[in-house]
Structure formats: structure tokens, C-alpha cells
VOTI-379932 format. One record per residue (C-alpha): residue in three letters; x, y, z. Coordinates in nm, 3 decimals. Each point is the difference from the previous one (the first is absolute). Example, Ala and Ser with C-alpha at 12.3 -4.5 7.8 and 13.67 -1.06 7.14 Angstrom:
2
- res/px/py/pz
- ALA/1.230/-0.450/0.780 $
- SER/0.137/0.344/-0.066 $
END
This chain:
94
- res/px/py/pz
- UNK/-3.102/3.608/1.742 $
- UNK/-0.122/-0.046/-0.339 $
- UNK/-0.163/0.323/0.023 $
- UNK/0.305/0.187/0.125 $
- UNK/0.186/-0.112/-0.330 $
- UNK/-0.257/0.059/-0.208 $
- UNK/-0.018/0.378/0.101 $
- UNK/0.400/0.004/0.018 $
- UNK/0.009/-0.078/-0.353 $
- UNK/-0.305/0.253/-0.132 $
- UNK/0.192/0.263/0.195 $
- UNK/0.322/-0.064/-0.146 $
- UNK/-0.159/-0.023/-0.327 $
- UNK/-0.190/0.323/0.025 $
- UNK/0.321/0.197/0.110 $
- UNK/0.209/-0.085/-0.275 $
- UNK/-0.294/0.084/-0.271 $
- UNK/-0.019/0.329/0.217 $
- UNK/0.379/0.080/-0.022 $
- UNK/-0.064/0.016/-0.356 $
- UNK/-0.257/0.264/-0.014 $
- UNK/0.161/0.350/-0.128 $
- UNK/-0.055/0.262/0.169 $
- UNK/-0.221/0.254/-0.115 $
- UNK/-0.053/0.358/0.086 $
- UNK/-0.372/0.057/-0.069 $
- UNK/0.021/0.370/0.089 $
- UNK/0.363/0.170/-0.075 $
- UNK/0.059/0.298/0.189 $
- UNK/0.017/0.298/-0.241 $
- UNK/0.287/0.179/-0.018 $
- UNK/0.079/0.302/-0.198 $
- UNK/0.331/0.118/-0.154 $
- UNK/0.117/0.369/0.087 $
- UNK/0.053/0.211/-0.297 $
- UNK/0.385/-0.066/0.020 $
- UNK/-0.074/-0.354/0.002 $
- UNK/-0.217/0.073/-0.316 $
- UNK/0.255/0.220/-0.156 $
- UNK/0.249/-0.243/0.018 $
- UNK/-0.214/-0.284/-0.094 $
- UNK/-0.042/0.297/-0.336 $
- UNK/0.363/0.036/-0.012 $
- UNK/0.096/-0.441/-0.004 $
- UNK/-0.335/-0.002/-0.276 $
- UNK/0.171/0.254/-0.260 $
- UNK/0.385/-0.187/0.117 $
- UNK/-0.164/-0.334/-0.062 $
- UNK/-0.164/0.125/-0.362 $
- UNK/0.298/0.203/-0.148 $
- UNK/0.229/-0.369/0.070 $
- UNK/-0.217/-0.138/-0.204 $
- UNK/-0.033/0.197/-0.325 $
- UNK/0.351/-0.068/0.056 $
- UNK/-0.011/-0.306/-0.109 $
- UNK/0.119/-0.093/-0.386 $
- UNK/-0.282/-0.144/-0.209 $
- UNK/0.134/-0.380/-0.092 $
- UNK/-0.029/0.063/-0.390 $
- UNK/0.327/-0.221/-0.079 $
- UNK/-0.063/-0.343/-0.118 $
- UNK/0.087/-0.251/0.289 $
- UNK/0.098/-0.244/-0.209 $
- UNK/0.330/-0.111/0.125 $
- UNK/0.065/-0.281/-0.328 $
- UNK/-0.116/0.302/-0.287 $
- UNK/0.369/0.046/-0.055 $
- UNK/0.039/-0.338/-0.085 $
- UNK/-0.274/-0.066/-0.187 $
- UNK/-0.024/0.327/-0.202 $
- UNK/-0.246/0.146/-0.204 $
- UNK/-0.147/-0.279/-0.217 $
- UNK/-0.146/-0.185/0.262 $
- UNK/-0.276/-0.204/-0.075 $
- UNK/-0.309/0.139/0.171 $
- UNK/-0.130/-0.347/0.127 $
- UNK/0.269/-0.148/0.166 $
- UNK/-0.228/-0.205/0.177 $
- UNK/-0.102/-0.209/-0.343 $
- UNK/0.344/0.012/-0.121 $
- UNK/0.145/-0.148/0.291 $
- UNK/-0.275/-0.198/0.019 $
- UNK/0.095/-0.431/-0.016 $
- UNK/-0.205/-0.217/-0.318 $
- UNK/-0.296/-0.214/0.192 $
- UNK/0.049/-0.286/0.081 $
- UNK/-0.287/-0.267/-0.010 $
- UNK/-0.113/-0.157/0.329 $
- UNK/0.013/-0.374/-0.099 $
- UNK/0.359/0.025/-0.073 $
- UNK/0.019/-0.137/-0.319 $
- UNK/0.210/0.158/-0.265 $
- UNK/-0.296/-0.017/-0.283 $
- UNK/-0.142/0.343/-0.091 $
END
């Protein structure tokens, strides 16, 4: 009996780690396109490159607060903004 479980349980075990395994096509049939199929395929190429020279450059600044700010920004914010250290001991003597 014992040994009737113990092969229920490999088998179960190896069926699951084989339901995993992809499945691979080692050798793909080759098939080859028709010269309409490669004239269109020609035809969606060019379609596919003219839509994107199409496509506007992004030379604007995206800076949706510039208005705000204006010109005389400083040009680190980051030390500007930045808050005056504090020491870790937390006493109050510099």
C-alpha cells in the first residue's frame, strides 16, 4: 500500500511540473510569403514609416508650473527648497 501512494504522489508530482513545460517547436515549418503578400507587407512598411515622420518633435518645454514661476527661476531648486540640518541628538546647540 505504501508503495501504491508513494508512486501516486511522484506521478502527480511529475504531471503538474510537466504541465508547465512550454511548448517548443524545434523545427518550424517554412513558409514563404507570395509576392502580393510581400508587396503588401512593402506597402504597410512605407504606411507605417510616413505616420511616423508625422509625428511633431516635442521641442516645447513641459513644464506645466513655468508660467508661474517665470523667468528668474533659480537654477537649483533643489538647494533652495532644500530644509537647514538638523542635528541627530536633538539638541538645539550648534
Amino acid at each position: 500500500m505504501r508503495m501504491l501512494s508513494a508512486a501516486a504522489v511522484v506521478v502527480l508530482l511529475t504531471v503538474t511540473a510537466y504541465a508547465q513545460t512550454p511548448n517548443v517547436n524545434l523545427i518550424p515549418e517554412l513558409v514563404s510569403k507570395s509576392p502580393e503578400e510581400k508587396e503588401q507587407e512593402a506597402i504597410r512598411e512605407k504606411a507605417y514609416k510616413d505616420s511616423l515622420r508625422k509625428i511633431p518633435d516635442a521641442k516645447a518645454s513641459s513644464d506645466p508650473w513655468g508660467i508661474v514661476r517665470g523667468a528668474e527661476a533659480p537654477k537649483d531648486a533643489a538647494k533652495a527648497a532644500a530644509p537647514a540640518k538638523k542635528s541627530k541628538t536633538g539638541s538645539s546647540s550648534q
